[in-house]
C-alpha positions in Angstrom: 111.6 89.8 125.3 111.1 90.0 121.7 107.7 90.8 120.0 106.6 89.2 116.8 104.6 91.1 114.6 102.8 90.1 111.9 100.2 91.7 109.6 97.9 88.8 108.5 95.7 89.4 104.9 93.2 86.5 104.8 91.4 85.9 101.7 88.7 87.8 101.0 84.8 85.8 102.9 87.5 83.6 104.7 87.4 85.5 107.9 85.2 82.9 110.2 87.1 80.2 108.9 90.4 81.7 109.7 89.3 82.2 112.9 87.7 79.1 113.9 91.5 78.0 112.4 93.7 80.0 114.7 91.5 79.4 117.6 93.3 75.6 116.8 96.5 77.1 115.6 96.7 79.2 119.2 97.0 75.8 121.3 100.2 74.9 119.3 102.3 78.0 119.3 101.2 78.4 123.0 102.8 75.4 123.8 106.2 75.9 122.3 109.4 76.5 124.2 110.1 80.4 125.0 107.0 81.5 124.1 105.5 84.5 126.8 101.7 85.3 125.1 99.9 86.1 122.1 97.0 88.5 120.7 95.0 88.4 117.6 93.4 91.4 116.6 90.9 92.3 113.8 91.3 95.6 111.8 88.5 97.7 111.8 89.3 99.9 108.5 90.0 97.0 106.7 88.5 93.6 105.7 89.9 90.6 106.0 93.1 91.7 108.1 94.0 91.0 111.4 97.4 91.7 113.7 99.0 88.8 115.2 101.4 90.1 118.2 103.9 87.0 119.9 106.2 87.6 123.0 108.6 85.3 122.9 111.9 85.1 125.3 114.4 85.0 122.9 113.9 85.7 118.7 115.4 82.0 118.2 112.4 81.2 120.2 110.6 82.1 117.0 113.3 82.0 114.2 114.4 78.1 115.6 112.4 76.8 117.8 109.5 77.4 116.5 109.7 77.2 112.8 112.2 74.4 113.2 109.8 72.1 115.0 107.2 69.8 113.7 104.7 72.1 115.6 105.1 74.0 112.9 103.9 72.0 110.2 100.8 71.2 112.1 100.4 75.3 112.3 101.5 76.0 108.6 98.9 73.4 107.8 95.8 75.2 109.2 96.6 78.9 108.6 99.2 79.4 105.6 96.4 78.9 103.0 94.3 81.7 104.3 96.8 84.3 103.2 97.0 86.6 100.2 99.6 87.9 100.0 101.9 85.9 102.7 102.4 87.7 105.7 106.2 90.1 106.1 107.2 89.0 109.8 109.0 91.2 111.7 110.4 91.4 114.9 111.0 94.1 117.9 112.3 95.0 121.2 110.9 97.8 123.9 113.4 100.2 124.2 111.7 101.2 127.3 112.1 97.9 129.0 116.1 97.7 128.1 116.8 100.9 129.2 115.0 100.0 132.9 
């Protein structure tokens, strides 16, 4: 399993909106091939800035499958506008779970 991690900076008073956006967004990338679950978390230090956290099954999952399909435009089309500046993705593996 692969986590996706990605530290989301939404424009500053464009919270609710974002929200009511991913809420939207959330039925697409939930549908996708390979994909396991999701969270999206709101800081609490910080305004504006939330934590988006995807389990996939594999990272081409993500990398391919997701970003390759036309999914993805739908998804680019009702969050990338919110951001400032555009989110670093990054990806992970548990250690824990490799090792047994």
């Amino acid at each position: 399993m692969i986590l996706e991690v990605a530290i989301l900076n939404v424009k500053a008073g464009l919270s609710v909106d974002f929200e009511k956006a991913f809420k939207e967004a959330q039925k697409i990338i939930s549908s996708m091939e390979g994909y396991i679950s999701h969270q999206l978390q709101k800081c609490l230090e910080t305004a504006d800035r939330y934590i988006l956290l995807v389990n996939w099954k594999t990272l081409e999952a993500h990398t391919e499958g997701f970003r390759g399909s036309s999914e993805y435009q739908d998804w680019k089309k009702l969050l990338h506008h919110f951001y400032e500046p555009f989110p670093t993705v990054e990806h992970y593996i548990n250690l824990m779970e490799e090792q047994g």
